[in-house]
C-alpha positions in Angstrom: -55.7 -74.4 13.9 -54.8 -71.3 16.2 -53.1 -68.7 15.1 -50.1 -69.1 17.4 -49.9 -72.6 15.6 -49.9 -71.4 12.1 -47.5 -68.6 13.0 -44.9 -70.9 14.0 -45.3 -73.2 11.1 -44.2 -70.1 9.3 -40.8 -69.3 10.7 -38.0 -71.0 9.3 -35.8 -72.0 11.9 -32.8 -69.6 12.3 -29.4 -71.4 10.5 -27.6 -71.7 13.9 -30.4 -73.6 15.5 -30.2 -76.9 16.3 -27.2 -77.3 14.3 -24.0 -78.9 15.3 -20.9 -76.9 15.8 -18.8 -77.1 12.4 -15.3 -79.1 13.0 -12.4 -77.0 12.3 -11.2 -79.1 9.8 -14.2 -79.2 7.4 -15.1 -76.2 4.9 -18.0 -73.7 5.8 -21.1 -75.1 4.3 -22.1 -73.6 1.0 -24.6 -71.3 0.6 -28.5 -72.1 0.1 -29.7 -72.3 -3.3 -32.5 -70.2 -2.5 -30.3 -67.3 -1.1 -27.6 -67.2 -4.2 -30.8 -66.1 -6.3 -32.2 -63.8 -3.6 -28.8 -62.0 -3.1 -27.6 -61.5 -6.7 -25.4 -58.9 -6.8 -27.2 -57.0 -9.2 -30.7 -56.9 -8.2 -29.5 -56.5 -4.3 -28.5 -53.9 -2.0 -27.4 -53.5 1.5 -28.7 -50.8 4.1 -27.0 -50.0 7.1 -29.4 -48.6 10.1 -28.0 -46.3 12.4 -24.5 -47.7 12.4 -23.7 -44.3 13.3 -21.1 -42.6 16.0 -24.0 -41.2 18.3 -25.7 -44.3 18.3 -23.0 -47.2 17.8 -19.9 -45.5 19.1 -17.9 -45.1 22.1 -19.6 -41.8 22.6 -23.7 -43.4 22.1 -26.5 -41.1 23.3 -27.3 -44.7 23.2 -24.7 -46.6 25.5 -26.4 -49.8 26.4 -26.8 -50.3 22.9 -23.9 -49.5 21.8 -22.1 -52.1 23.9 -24.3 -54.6 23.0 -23.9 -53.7 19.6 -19.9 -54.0 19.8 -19.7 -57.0 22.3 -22.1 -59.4 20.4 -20.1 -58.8 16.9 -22.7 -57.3 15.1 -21.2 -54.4 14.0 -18.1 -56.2 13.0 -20.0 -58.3 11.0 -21.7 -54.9 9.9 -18.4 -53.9 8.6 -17.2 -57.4 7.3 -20.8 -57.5 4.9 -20.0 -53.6 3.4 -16.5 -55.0 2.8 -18.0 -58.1 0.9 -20.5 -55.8 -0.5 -18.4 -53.6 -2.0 -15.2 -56.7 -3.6 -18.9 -57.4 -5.2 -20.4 -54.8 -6.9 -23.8 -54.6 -4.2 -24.9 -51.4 -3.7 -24.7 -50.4 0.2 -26.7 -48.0 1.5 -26.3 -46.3 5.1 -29.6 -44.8 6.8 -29.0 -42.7 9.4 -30.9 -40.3 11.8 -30.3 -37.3 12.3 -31.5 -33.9 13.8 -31.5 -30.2 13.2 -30.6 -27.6 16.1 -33.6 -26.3 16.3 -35.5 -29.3 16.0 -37.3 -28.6 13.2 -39.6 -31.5 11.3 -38.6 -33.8 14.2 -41.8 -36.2 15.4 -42.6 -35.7 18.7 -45.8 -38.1 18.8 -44.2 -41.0 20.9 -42.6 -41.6 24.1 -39.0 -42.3 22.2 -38.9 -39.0 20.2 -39.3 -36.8 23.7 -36.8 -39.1 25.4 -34.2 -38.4 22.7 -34.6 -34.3 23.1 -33.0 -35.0 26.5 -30.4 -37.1 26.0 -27.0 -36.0 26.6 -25.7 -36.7 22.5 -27.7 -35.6 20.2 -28.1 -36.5 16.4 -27.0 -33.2 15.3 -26.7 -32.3 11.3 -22.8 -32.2 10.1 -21.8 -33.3 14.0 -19.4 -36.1 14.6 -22.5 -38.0 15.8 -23.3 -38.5 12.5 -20.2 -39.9 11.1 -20.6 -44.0 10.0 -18.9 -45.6 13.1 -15.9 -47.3 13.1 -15.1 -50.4 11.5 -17.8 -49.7 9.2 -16.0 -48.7 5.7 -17.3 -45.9 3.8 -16.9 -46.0 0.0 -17.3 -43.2 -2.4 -20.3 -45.1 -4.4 -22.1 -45.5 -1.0 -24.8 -43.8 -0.7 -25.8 -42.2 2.4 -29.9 -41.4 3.4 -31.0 -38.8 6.2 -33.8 -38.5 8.3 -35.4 -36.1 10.2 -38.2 -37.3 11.5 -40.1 -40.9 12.2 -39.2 -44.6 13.1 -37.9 -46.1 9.8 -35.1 -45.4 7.9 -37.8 -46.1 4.5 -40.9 -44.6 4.8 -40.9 -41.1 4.3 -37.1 -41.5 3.2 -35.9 -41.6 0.0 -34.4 -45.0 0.3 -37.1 -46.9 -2.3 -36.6 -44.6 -5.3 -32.8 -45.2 -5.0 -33.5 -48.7 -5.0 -36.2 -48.6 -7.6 -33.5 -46.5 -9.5 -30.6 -49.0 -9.1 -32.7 -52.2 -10.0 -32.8 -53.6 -6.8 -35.4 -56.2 -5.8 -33.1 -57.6 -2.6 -32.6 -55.6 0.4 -30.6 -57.3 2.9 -30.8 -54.9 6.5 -28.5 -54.5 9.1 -27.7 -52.9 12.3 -29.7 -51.7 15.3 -32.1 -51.6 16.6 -34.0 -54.9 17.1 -36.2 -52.9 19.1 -37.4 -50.5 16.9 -35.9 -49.3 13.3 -34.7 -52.7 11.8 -38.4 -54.6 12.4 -40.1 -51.2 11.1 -37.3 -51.0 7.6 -38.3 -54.7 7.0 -41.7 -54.6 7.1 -41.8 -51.0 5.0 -39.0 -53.0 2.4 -41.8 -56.3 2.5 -44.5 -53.4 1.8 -42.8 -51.9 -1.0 -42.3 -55.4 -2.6 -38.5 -55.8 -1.6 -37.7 -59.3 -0.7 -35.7 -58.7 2.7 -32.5 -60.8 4.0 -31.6 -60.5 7.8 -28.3 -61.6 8.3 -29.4 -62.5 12.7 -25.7 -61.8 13.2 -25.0 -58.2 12.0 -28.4 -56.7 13.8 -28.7 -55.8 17.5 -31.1 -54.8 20.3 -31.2 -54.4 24.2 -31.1 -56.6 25.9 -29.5 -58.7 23.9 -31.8 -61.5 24.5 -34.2 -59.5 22.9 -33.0 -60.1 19.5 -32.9 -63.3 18.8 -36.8 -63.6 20.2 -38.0 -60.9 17.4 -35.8 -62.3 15.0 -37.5 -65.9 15.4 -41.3 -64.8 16.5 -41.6 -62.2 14.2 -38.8 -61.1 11.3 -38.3 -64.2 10.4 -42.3 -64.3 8.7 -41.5 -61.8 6.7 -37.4 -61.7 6.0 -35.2 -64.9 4.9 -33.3 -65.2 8.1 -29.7 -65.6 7.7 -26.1 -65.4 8.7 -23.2 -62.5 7.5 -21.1 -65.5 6.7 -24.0 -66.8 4.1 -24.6 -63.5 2.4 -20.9 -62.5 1.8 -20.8 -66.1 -0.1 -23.7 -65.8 -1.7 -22.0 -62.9 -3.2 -18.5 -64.2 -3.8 -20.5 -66.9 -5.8 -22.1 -64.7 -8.5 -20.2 -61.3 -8.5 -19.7 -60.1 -12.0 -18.2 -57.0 -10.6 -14.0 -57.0 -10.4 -12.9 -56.2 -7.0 -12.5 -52.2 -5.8 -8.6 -53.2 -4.8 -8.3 -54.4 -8.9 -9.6 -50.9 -9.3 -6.5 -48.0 -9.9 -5.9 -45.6 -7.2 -7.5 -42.3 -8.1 
């Protein structure tokens, strides 16, 4: 058996393929079993990559991806899984890049890291660039993880001793980009031991047929593939965690 051949006995097929569009008078399908005990609320987390203003927003250092980013729905559906995450007691996390203005500790050992010193918005500490973008909801319990240097928002972060800290075994990752720092946080999170859920909706990459290839040919052997839809339910199913809006106003 080749290896091509054995690699795509591997892949689970992505949930919207080859299925029939749902009539509008039928209820969504419930979750798979599989996923309710993958995405338990409290052994799971959510991480945000670079769903930040300079990357994401209307002012992108980044603006290719940034449109494809807003047109395809990802980052709504970005927005609509922190929602569900927190009515649900899951921890969300938000990675973000970010640089000094001196560029200090910044990697310079790849193409990508020189073409970012000349862009036109930089990833400045305490800038606006570095706000989460809009719709994405910010909650005090969120916690929020900089980096200065590399390709993934895990290694060399401290993303896995927060999640070692909080109990968490699933990491469900979202964001951008397909290209680069969403395959490089799943395969540090499979590394570390995490289990890893990709809702295929709530990522993104240019161009945008890009992403569903690397979700298919190569996320998909190591991450349970997914929708946003399917995680927020998997959540609603087993929260034990009252919803923030039963919570009092400070």
């Amino acid at each position: 058996m080749t290896q091509g051949t054995l690699l795509s006995r591997a892949v689970t097929p992505s949930p919207h393929e080859d299925a029939a569009p749902p009539r509008e008078d039928t209820a969504p399908p419930r979750p798979r079993e599989d996923l309710v005990e993958l995405l338990r609320p409290e052994g799971c987390a959510l991480l945000t990559v670079e769903c930040q203003r300079g990357v994401v927003g209307p002012d992108s250092a980044l603006p290719e991806l940034a449109a494809v980013a807003q047109e395809s729905g990802a980052l709504g559906r970005v927005a609509q899984l922190v929602a569900a995450a927190h009515d649900t007691g899951v921890q969300v996390l938000h990675a973000v890049a970010e640089r000094r203005a001196d560029g200090r500790g910044a990697s310079r050992n790849a193409p990508l890291f020189r073409a970012v010193e000349r862009l036109p918005v930089r990833q400045l500490t305490g800038s606006a660039a570095m706000e989460i973008a809009e719709p994405v909801p910010v909650a005090a319990e969120d916690l929020v993880v900089r980096r200065l240097h590399g390709l993934s928002p895990i290694a060399g972060t401290e993303v896995d001793a927060l999640l070692r800290n909080l109990g968490c075994r699933t990491l469900v990752i979202t964001g951008v980009s397909a290209n680069v720092a969403i395959p490089a946080a799943v395969f540090d999170a499979v590394n570390l031991g995490y289990a890893v859920v990709v809702p295929e909706d709530a990522i993104a990459g240019v161009p945008a047929s890009y992403t569903p290839a690397m979700v298919r040919h190569t996320l998909a052997l190591a991450a349970a593939v997914t929708t946003a839809d399917e995680v927020a339910a998997c959540w609603r199913r087993t929260a034990v965690t009252p919803s923030r809006s039963n919570f009092p106003a400070p």
